[in-house]
C-alpha positions in Angstrom: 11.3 -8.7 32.5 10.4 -8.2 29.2 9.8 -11.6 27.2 9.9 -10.5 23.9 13.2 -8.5 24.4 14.7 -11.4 26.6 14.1 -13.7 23.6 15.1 -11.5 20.9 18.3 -11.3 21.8 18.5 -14.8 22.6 17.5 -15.8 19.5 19.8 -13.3 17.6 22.7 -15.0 19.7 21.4 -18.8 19.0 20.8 -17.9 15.0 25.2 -16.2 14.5 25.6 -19.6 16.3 24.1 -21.6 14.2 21.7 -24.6 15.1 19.0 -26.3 12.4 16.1 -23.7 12.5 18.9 -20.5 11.7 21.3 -22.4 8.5 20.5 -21.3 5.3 19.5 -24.0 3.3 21.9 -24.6 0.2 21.1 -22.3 -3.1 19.8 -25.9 -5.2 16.9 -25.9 -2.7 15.9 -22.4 -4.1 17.0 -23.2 -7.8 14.5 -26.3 -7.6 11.4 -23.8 -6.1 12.0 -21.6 -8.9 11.3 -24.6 -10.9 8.0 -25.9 -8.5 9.6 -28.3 -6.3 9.8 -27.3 -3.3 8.1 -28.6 0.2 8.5 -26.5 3.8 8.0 -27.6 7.4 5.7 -26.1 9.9 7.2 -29.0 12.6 10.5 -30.9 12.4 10.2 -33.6 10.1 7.3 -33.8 7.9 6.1 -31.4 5.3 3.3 -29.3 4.8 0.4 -30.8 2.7 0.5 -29.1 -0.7 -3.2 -28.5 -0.9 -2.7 -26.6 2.6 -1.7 -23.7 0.4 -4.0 -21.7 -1.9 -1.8 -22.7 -5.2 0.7 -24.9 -5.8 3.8 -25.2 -7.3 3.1 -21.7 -8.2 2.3 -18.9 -5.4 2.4 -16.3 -8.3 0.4 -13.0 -6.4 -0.1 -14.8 -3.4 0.5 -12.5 -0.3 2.0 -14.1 2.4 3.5 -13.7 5.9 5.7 -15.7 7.3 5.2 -15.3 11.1 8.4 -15.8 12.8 9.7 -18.1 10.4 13.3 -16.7 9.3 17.0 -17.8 8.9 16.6 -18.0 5.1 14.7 -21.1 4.7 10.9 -20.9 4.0 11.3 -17.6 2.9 13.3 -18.0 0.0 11.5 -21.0 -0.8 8.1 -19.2 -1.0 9.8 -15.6 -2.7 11.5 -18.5 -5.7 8.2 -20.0 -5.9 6.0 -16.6 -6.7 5.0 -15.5 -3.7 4.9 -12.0 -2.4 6.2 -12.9 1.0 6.9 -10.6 4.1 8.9 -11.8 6.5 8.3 -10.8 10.3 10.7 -11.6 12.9 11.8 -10.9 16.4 15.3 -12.0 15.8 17.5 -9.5 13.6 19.7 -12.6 12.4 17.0 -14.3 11.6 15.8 -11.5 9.1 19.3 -10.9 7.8 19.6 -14.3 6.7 16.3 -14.2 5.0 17.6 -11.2 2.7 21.1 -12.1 2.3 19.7 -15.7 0.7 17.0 -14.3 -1.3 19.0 -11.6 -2.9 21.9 -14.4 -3.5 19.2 -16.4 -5.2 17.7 -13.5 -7.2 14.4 -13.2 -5.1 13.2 -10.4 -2.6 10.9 -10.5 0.4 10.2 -7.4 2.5 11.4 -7.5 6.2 10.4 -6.3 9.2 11.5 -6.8 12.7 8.5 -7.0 15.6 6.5 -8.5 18.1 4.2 -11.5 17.1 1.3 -10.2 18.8 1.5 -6.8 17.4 0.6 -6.7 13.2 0.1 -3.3 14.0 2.2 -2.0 10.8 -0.2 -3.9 8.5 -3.6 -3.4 7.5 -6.9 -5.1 7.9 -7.2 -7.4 5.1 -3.7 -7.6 4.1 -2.7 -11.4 3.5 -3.9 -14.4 1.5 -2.1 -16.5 3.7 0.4 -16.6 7.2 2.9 -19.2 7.4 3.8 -19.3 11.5 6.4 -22.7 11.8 6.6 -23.6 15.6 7.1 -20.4 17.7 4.2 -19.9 19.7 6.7 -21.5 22.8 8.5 -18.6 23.1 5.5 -16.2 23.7 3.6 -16.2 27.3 0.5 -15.3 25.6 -1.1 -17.0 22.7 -4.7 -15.1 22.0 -3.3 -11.7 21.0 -1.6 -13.8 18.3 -4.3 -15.3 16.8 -6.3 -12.1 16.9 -3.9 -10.4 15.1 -3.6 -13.0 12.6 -7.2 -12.9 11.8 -7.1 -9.0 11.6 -4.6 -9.3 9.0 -5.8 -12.1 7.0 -8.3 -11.2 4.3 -11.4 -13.4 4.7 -10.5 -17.4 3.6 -7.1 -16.5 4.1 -5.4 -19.6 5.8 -3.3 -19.5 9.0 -0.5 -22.4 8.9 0.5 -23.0 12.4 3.2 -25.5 13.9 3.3 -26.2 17.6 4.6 -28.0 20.5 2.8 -30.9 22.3 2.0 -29.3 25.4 3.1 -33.0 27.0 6.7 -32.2 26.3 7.2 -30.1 29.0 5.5 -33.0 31.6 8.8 -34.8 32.0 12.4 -34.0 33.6 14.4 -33.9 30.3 17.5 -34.6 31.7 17.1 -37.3 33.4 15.9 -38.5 30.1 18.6 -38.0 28.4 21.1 -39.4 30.9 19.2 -42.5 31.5 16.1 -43.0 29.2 14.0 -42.8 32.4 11.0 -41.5 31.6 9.8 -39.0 34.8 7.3 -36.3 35.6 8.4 -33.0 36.7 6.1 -30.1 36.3 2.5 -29.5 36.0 0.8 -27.5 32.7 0.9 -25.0 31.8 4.3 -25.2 32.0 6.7 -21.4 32.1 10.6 -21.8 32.8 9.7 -18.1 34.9 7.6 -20.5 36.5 8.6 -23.6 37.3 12.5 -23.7 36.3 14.1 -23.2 40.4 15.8 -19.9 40.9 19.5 -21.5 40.4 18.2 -22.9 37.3 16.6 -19.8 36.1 19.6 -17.9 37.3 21.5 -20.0 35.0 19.1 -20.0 32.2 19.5 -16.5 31.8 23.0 -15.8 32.6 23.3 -18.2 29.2 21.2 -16.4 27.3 18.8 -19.7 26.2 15.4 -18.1 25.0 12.2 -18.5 27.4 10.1 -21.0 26.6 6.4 -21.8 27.6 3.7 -24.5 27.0 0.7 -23.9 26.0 -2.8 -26.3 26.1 -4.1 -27.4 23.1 -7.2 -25.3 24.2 -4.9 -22.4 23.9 -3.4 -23.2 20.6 -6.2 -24.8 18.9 -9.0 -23.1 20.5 -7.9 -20.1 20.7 -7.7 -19.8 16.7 -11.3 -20.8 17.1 -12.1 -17.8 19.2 -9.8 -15.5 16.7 -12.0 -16.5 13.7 -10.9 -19.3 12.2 -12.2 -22.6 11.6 -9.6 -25.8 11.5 -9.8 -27.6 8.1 -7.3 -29.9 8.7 -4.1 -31.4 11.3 -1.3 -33.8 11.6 1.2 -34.5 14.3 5.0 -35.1 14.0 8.1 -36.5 15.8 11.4 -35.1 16.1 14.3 -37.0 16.3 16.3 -39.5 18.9 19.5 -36.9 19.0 17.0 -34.0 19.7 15.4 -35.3 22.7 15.0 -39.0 24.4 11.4 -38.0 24.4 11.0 -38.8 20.5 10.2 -42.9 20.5 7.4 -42.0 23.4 5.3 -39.3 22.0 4.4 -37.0 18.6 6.7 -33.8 19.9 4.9 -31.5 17.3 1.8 -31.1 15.2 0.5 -28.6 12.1 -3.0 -26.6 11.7 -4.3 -25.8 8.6 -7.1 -22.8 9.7 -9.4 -20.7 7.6 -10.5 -17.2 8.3 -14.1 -17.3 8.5 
């Protein structure tokens, strides 16, 4: 099966559905960036640190990526504020809605649809700064990522990175949410090709939900590490009680500020 295909078309059929990561936000958020005040989120709740970016309010002639981070929200924000922001997707919606809210709010970002781990169609050197929100759980393999990221970034660029806590996939989520019973189910590195049974695979893909996977925070942290980078800084996050019975036990998310050595 091909992954990437699998969850592009997933994600194009979650995003015309709507959910909280694929709705617009509404135009004041934009009018208010144009003006410098504006925050984004790499994880659910909390925001990015402004001195995690290399200006702020303004991001005039900053040239910036955001890595799998459409559906007309950071985007936006970071084209009102200055920046000179690409946006590159897997999800067609998801790019859509980036133009159709910039050019409703008077900004522009270029678009391009692709694969996280291929940058191919950009150049050595070609960003001050990548903004990646938490996406790495839909890709089986985390390393080409971060390679590419460094190829791309000009040296001291900054990689912003969200992630899952590899410990959310541990527990039988379900039964969570049915009973607040807290209960292990499957070992890490966790895959749903993997571990999900082949009724509830079956099912899983008959519906179209994107394929998710867990990754160490070897792999995540590490393996920026490995790419190039050094970590400067981190913070962890929580979700929310509607969004999974896991919230009041354990931070679901965290952020990495990274430097390009």
């Amino acid at each position: 099966m091909n992954i990437y295909e699998f969850n592009r078309n997933a994600w194009n059929l979650q995003s015309d559905e709507g959910c909280r990561w694929s709705t617009p936000y509404d135009d004041e958020v934009f009018a208010r960036a144009k003006d410098g005040d504006w925050s984004v989120i790499l994880t659910p709740n909390r925001s990015v640190p402004e001195h995690w970016f290399p200006s702020h309010p303004r991001l005039d002639g900053v040239k910036l990526l955001a890595l799998a981070s459409g559906g007309g929200q950071q985007v936006p924000i970071f084209a009102a504020a200055g920046a000179e922001v690409t946006s590159f997707e897997g999800s067609d919606v998801q790019l859509e809605k980036d133009r159709d809210t910039c050019e409703r709010n008077g900004s522009s970002a270029e678009l391009v649809h692709g694969d996280m781990a291929d940058l191919s169609c950009f150049e050595d050197g070609s960003f001050d700064l990548i903004f990646n929100p938490v996406s790495n759980v839909f890709a089986a393999e985390l390393q080409p990522i971060w390679n590419e990221c460094a190829r791309v970034l000009k040296p001291g660029g900054r990689l912003l990175c969200g992630f899952m806590n590899p410990a959310f996939f541990l527990f039988d989520h379900e039964i969570a949410e049915e009973t607040g019973k807290i209960v292990v189910k499957h070992k890490l590195p966790f895959s749903d090709m993997e571990h999900l049974s082949a009724e509830d695979l079956e099912a899983h893909l008959e519906a179209q939900v994107s394929l998710e996977f867990s990754h160490s925070w070897e792999t995540q942290i590490g393996g920026q590490c490995q790419a190039g980078f050094s970590i400067i800084d981190f913070y962890e996050d929580s979700w929310d009680d509607e969004s999974t019975a896991l919230n009041p036990w354990l931070p679901t998310s965290a952020a990495t500020c990274a430097v390009k050595r």
